[in-house]
Backbone as CSV, one residue per row, in Angstrom:
resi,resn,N_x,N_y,N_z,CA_x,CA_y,CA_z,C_x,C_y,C_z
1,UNK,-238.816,-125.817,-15.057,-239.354,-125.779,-13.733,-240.864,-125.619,-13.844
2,UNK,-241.713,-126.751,-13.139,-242.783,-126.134,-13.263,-244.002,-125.258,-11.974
3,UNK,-244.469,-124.551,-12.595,-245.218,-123.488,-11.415,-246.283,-124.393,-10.763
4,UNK,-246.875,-124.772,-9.689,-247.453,-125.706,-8.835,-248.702,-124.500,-8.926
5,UNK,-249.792,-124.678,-9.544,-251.017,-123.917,-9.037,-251.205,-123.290,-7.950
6,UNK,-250.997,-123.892,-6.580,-251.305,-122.884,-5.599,-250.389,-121.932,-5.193
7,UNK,-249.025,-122.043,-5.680,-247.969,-120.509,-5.745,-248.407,-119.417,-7.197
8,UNK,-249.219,-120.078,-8.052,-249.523,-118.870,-8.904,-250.600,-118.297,-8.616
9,UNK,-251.711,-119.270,-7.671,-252.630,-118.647,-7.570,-252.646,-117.557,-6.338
10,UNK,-251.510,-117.763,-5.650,-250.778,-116.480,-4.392,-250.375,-115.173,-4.942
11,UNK,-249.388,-115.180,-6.041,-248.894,-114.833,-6.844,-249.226,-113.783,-7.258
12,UNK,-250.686,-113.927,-8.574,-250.978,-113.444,-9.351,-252.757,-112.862,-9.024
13,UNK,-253.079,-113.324,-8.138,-254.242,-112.627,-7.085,-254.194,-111.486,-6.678
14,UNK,-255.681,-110.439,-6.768,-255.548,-109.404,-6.185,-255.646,-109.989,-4.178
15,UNK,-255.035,-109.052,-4.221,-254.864,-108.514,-1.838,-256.127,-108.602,-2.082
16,UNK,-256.563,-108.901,-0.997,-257.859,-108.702,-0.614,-258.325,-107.252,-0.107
17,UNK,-259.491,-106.908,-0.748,-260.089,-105.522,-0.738,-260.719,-105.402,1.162
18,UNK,-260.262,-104.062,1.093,-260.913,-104.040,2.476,-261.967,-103.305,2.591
19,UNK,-263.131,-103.453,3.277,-264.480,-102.907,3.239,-264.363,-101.378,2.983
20,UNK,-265.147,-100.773,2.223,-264.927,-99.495,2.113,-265.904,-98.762,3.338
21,UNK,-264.965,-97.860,3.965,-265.210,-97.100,5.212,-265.564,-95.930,4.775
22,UNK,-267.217,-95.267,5.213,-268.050,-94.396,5.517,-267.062,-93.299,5.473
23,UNK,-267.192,-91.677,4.669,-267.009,-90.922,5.843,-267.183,-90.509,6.953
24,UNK,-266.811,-89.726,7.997,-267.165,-89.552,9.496,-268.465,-88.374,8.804
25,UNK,-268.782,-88.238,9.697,-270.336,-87.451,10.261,-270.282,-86.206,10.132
26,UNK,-268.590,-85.955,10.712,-268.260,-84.879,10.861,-267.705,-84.240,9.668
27,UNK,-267.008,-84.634,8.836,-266.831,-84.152,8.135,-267.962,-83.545,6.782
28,UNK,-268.652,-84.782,6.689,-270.113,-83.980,6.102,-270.937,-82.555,6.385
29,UNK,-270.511,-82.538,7.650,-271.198,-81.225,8.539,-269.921,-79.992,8.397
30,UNK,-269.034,-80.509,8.207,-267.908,-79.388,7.952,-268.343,-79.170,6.702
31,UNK,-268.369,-79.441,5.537,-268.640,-79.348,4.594,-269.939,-78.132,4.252
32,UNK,-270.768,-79.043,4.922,-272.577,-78.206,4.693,-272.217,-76.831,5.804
33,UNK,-271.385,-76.933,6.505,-271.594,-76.038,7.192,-270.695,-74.590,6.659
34,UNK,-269.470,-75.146,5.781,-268.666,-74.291,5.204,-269.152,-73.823,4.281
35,UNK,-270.297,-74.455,3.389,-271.131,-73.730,2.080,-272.003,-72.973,3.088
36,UNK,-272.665,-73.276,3.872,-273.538,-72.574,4.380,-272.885,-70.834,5.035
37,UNK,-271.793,-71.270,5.149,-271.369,-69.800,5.839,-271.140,-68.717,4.553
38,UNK,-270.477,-70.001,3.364,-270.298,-68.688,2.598,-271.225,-68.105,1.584
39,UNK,-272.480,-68.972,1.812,-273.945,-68.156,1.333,-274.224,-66.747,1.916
40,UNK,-274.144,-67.410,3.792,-274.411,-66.441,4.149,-273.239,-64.847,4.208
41,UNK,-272.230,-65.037,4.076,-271.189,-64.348,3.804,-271.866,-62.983,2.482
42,UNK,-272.152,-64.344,1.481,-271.826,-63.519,0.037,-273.973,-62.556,0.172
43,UNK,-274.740,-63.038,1.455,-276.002,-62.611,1.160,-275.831,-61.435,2.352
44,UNK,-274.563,-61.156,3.318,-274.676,-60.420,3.820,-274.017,-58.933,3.134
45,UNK,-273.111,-59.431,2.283,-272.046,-58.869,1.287,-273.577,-57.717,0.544
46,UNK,-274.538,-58.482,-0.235,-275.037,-58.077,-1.146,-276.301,-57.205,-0.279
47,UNK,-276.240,-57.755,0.909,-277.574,-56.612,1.656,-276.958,-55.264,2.117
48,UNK,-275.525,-55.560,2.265,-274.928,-54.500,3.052,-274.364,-53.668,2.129
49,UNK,-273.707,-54.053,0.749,-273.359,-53.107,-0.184,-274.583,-52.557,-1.281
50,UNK,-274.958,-53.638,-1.410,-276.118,-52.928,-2.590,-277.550,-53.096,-2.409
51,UNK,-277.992,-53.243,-1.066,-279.478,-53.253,-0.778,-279.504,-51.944,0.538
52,UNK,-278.440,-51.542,0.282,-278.472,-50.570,2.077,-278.726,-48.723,1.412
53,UNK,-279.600,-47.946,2.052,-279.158,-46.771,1.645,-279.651,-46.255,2.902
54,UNK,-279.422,-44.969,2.969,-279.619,-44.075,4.335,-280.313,-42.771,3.585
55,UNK,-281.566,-42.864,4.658,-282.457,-41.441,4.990,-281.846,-40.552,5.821
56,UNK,-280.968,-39.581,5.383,-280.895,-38.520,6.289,-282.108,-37.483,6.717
57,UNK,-281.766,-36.475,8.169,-282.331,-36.278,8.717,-283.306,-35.123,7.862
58,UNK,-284.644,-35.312,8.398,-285.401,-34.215,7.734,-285.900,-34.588,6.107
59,UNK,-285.705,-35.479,6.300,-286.146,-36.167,4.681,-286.615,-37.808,4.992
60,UNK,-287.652,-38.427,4.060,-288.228,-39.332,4.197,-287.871,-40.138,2.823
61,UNK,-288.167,-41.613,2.375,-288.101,-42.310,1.208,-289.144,-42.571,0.828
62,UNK,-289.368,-42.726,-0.591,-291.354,-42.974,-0.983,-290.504,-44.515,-1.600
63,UNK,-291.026,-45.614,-1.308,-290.936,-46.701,-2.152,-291.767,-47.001,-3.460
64,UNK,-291.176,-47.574,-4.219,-291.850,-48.059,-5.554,-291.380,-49.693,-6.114
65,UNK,-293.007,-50.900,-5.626,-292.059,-51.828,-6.031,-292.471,-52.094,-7.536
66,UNK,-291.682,-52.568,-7.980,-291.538,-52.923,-9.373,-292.069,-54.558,-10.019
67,UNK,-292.147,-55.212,-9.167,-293.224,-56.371,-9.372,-294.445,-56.090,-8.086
68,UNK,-295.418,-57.433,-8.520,-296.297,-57.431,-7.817,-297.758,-57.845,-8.593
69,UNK,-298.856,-57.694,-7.587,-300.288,-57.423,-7.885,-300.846,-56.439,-9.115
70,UNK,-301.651,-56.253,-9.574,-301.460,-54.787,-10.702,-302.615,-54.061,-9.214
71,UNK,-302.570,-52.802,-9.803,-303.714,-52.259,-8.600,-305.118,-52.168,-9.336
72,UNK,-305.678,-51.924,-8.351,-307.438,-51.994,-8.745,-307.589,-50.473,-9.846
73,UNK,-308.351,-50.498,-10.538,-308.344,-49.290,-11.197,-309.005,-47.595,-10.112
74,UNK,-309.713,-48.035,-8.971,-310.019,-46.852,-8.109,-308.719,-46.760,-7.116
75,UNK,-307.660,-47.233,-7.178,-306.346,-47.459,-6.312,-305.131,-46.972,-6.545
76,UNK,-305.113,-46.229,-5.877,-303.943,-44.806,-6.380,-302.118,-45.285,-5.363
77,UNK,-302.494,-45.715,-4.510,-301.536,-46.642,-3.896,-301.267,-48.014,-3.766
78,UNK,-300.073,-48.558,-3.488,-300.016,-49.746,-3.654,-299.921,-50.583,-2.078
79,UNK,-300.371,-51.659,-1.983,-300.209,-52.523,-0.350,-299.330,-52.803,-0.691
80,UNK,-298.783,-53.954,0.100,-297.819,-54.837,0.136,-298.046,-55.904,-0.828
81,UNK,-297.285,-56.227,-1.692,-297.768,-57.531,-2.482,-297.929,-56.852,-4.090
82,UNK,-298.502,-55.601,-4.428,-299.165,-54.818,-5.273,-297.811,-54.337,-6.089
83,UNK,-297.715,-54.050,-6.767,-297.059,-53.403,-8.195,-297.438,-51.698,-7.883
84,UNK,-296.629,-50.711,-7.442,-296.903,-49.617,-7.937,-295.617,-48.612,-6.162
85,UNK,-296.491,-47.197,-6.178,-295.902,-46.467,-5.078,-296.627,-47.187,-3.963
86,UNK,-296.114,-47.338,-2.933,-296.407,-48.304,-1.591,-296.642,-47.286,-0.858
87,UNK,-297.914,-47.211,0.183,-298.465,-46.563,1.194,-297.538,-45.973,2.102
88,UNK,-296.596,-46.820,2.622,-296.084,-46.391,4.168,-294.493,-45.561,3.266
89,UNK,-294.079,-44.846,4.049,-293.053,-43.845,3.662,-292.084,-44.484,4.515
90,UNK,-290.271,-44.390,4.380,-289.699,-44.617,5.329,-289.071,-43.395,5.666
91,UNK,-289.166,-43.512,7.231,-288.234,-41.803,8.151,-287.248,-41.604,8.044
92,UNK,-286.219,-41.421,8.788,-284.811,-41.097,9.108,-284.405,-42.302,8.851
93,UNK,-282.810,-42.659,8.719,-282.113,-43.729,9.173,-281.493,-44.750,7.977
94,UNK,-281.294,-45.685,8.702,-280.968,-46.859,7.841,-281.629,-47.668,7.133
95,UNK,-282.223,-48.016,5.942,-283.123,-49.202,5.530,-282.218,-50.192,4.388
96,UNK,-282.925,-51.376,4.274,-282.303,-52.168,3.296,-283.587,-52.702,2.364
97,UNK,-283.500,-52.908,1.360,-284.436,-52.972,0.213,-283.597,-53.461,-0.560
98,UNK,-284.402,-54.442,-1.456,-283.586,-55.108,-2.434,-283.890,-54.384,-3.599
99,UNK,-283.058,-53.448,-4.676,-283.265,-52.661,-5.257,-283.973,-53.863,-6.806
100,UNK,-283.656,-55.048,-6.828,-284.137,-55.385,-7.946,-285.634,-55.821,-7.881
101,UNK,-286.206,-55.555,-6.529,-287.563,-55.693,-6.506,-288.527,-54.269,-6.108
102,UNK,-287.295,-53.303,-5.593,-288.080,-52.117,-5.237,-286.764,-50.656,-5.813
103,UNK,-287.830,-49.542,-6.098,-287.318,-48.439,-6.194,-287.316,-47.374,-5.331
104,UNK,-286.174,-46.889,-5.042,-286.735,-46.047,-4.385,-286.333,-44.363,-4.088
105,UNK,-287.230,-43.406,-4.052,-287.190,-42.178,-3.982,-286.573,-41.175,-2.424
106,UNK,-286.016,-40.233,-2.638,-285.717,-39.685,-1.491,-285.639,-37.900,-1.283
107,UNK,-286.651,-38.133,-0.586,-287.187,-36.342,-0.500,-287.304,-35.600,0.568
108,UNK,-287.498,-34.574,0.938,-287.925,-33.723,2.174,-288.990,-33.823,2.538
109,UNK,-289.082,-34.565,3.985,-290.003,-34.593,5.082,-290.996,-32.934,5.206
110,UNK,-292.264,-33.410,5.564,-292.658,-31.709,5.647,-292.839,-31.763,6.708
111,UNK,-292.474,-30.394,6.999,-292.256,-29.805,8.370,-292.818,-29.147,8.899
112,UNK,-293.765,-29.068,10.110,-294.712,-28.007,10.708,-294.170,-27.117,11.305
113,UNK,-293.768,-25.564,11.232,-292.744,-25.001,12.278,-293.761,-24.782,13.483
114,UNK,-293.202,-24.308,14.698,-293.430,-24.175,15.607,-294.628,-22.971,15.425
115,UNK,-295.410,-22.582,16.168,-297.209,-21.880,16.123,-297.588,-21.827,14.980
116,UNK,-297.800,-22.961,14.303,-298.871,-23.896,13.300,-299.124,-24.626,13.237
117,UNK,-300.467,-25.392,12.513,-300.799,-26.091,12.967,-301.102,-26.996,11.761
118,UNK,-300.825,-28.429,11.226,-300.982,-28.905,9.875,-302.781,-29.469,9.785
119,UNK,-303.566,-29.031,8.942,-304.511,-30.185,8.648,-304.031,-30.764,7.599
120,UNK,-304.468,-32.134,7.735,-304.065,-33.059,6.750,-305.587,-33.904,6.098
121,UNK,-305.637,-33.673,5.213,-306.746,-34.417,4.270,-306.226,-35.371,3.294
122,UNK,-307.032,-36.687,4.073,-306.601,-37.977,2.782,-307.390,-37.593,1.908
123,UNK,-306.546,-37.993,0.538,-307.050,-37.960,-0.783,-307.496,-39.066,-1.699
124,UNK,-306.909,-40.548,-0.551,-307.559,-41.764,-1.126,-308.021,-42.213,-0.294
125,UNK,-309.001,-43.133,-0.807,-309.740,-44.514,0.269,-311.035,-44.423,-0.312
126,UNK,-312.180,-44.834,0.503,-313.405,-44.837,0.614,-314.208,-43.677,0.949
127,UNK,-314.962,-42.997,0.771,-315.712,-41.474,1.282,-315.969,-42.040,2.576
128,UNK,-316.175,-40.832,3.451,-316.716,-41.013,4.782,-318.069,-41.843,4.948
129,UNK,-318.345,-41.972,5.741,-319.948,-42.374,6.347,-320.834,-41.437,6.385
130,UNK,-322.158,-41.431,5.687,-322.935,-40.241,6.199,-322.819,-39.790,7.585
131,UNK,-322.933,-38.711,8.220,-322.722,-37.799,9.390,-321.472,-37.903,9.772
132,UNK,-320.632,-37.968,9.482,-319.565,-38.636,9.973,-318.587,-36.952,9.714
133,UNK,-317.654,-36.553,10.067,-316.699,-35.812,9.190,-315.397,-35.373,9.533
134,UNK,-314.752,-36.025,10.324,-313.876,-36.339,10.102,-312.977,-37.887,10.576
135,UNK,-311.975,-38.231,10.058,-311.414,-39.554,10.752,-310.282,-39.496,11.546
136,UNK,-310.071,-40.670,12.657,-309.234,-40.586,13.464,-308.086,-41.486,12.995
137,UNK,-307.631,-40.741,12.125,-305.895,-41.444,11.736,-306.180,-42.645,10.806
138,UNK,-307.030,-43.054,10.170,-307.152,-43.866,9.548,-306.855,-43.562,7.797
139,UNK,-306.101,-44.095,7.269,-305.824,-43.327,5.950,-306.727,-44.534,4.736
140,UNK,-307.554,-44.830,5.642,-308.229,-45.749,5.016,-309.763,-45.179,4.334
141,UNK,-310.193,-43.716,4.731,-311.017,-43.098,4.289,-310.662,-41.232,3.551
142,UNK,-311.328,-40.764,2.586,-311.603,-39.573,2.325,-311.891,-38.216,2.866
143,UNK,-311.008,-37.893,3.925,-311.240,-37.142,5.183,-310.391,-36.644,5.554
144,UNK,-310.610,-35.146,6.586,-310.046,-34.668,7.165,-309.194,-35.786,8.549
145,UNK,-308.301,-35.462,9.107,-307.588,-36.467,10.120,-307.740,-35.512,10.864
146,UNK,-308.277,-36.121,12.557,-308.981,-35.459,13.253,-307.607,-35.672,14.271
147,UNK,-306.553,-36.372,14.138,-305.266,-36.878,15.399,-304.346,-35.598,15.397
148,UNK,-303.321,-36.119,15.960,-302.412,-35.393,16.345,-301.178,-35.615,15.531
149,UNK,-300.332,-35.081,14.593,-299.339,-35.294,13.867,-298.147,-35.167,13.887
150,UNK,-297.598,-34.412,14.716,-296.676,-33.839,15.793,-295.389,-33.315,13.917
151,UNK,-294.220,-32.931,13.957,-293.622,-32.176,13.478,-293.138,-33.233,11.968
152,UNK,-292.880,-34.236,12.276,-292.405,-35.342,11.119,-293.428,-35.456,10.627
153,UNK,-294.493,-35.965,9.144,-295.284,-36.317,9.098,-295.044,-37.172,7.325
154,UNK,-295.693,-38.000,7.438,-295.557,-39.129,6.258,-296.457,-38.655,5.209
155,UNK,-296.851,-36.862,4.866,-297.553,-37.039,4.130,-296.939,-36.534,3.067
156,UNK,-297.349,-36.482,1.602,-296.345,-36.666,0.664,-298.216,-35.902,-0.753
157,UNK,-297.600,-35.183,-1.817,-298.658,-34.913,-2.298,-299.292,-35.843,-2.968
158,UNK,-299.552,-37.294,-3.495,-299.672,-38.300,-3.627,-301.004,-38.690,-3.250
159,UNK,-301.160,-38.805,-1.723,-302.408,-39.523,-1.298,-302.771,-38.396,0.048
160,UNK,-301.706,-37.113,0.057,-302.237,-36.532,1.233,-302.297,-34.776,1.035
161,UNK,-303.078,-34.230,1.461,-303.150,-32.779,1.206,-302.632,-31.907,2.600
162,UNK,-302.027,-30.913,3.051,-301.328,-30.727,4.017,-301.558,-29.209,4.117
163,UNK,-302.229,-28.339,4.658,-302.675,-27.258,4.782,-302.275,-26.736,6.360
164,UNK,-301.491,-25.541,6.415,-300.861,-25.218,7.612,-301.909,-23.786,7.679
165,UNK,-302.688,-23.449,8.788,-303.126,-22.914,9.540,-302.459,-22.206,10.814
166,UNK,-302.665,-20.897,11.048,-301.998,-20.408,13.192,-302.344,-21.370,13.913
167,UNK,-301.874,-20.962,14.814,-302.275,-22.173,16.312,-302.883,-21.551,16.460
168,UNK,-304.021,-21.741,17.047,-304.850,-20.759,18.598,-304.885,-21.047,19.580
169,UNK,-304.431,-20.280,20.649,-304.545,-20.875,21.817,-305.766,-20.838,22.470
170,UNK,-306.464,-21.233,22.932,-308.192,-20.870,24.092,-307.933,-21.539,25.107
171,UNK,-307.790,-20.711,26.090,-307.462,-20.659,27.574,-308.429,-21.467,28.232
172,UNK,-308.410,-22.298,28.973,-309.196,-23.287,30.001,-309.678,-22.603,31.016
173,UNK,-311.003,-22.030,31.428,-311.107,-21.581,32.427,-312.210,-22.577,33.190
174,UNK,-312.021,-22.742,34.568,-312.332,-23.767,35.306,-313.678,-23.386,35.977
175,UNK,-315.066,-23.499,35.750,-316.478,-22.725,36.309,-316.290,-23.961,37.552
């Protein structure tokens, strides 16, 4: 019997291929959107278990970051950005810090009791201005702080000197 060419060439032919179809839109976005959640999942995981600690009451945190800037050699504190103990103290409460970029310490707040009165003398910055003698809250100079500090206070023996004095009272009399 013989095979007639155009039944073998039916035969033994691939089907014809059908255009290959796109995924949908949507499913791409399911995708990016399902990695994306569980980034954020595993970065909320790691702020909330091992970047979280708590200041209880009556005690403050001194930070220390561990990279950074180096400091100037007249620079006993560190800014933001800088390598060393960091200026600002944190209060009461909740904070989060990423411990592999910062350290951090946790101590007792000083406390003014009630009829006394704190002076506080910065111990870093720049000297005053001639005539000048004292500053208004600025911890940016060598000076007595001429403000008001009320019972919490961020100073720490480090960069601040803290000398408790009586109150006095002097009565207002009205001429």
């Amino acid at each position: 019997m013989e095979i007639q060419d155009a039944e073998f060439t039916t035969i033994f032919t691939d089907p014809p291929k059908s255009p290959r179809k796109p995924r949908p839109p949507r499913r791409r976005f399911g995708v990016f959107a399902s990695i994306l959640l569980v980034l954020l999942a595993l970065w909320a995981g790691w702020s909330w278990g091992f970047c979280r600690f708590y200041v209880g009451p009556g005690r403050m945190a001194i930070i220390t970051a561990k990279s950074g800037d180096p400091l100037p050699p007249d620079q006993i504190l560190a800014k933001p950005g800088q390598k060393g103990v960091l200026e600002d103290v944190l209060g009461e409460g909740r904070h989060i810090w990423n411990p592999l970029f910062y350290d951090w310490e946790i101590v007792d707040a000083l406390f003014i009791p009630p009829g006394k009165v704190g002076v506080v003398t910065s111990l870093v910055g720049d000297p005053l201005p001639p005539g000048e003698l004292s500053q208004w809250w600025q911890p940016s100079y060598q000076a007595v702080w001429a403000g008001r500090i009320g019972s919490y206070t961020p100073c720490r023996g480090i960069s601040f000197a803290l000398n408790l004095a009586t109150a006095a009272c002097v009565p207002y009399q009205q001429q």
